[in-house]
C-alpha positions in Angstrom: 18.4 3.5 4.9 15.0 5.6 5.9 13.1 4.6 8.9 9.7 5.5 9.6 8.0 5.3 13.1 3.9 5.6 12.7 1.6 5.7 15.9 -2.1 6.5 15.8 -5.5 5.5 17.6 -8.5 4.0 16.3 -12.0 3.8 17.5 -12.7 0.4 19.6 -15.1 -1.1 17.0 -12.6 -0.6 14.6 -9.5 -2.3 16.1 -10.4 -6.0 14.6 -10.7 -4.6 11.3 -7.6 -2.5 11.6 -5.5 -5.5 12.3 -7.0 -7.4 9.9 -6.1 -5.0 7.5 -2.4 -5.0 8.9 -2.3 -8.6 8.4 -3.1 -8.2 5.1 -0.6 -5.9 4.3 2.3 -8.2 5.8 1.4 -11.2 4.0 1.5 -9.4 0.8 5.0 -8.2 2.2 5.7 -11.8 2.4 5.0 -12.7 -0.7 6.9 -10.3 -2.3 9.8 -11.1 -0.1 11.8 -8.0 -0.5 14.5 -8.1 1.5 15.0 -4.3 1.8 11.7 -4.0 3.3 11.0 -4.3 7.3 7.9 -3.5 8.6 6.2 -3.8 12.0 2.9 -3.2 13.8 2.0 -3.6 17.0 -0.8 -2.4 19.1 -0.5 -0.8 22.5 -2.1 -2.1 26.3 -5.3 0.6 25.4 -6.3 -2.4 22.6 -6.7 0.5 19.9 -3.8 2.5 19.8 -1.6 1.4 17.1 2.4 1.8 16.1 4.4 0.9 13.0 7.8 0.6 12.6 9.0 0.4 9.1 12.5 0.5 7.7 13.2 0.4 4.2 17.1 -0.3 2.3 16.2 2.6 -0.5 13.8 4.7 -1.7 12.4 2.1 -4.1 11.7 0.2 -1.3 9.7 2.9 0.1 7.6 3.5 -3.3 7.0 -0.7 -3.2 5.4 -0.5 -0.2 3.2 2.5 -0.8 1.9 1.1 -4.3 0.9 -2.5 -2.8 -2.7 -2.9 -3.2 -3.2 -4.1 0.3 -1.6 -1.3 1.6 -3.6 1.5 0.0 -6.8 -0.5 0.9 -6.0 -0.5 4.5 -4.7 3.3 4.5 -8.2 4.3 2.7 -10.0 2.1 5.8 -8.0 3.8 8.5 -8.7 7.2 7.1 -12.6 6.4 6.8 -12.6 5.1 10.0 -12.0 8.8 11.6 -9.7 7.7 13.7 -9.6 9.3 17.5 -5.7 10.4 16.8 -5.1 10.7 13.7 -1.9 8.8 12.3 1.6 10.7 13.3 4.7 10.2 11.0 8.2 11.2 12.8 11.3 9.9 10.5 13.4 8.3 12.7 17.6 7.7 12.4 18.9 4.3 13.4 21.7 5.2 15.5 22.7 0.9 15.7 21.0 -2.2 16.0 21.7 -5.8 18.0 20.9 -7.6 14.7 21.6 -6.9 10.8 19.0 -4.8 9.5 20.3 -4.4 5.9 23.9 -5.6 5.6 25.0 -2.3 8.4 
């Protein structure tokens, strides 16, 4: 399992589009309904700082996400945007979890 923790802030005028784009990218998650996928967003009190969580089974998984269309739209839109922090990508190790997250 691979786990990837993704925090970042955008400019205020483009925090409506940014979630939009999110949203986008989780209902094409949906869809696909791969269940070695997990991936969260949430934004922080500020209304424009962002965080992901995403936790994949395999590296397939990984390679799924990254191809979807919705995803590389809303990566190219983040980049454009010029964020004020720029997206920061730390691997993180589950050490356990209250819940399954893939069959531990």
């Amino acid at each position: 399992m691979k786990a990837v923790k993704v925090q970042y802030t955008v400019k205020p005028e483009f925090t409506k589009k940014n979630a939009e784009n999110i949203c986008k990218v989780m209902s094409e998650l949906r869809q696909l309904d791969k269940a070695g996928i997990r991936y969260s967003s949430f934004i922080m009190e500020d209304d424009k700082s962002f965080v992901h969580f995403a936790m994949f089974d395999t590296e397939d998984d990984e390679i799924i996400l990254s191809k979807l269309a919705s995803f590389k739209h809303f990566q190219a839109d983040l980049k454009k945007s010029n964020p004020e922090i720029s997206p920061k990508v730390n691997r993180i190790t589950l050490i356990d979890s209250s819940y399954n997250i893939f069959r531990l």
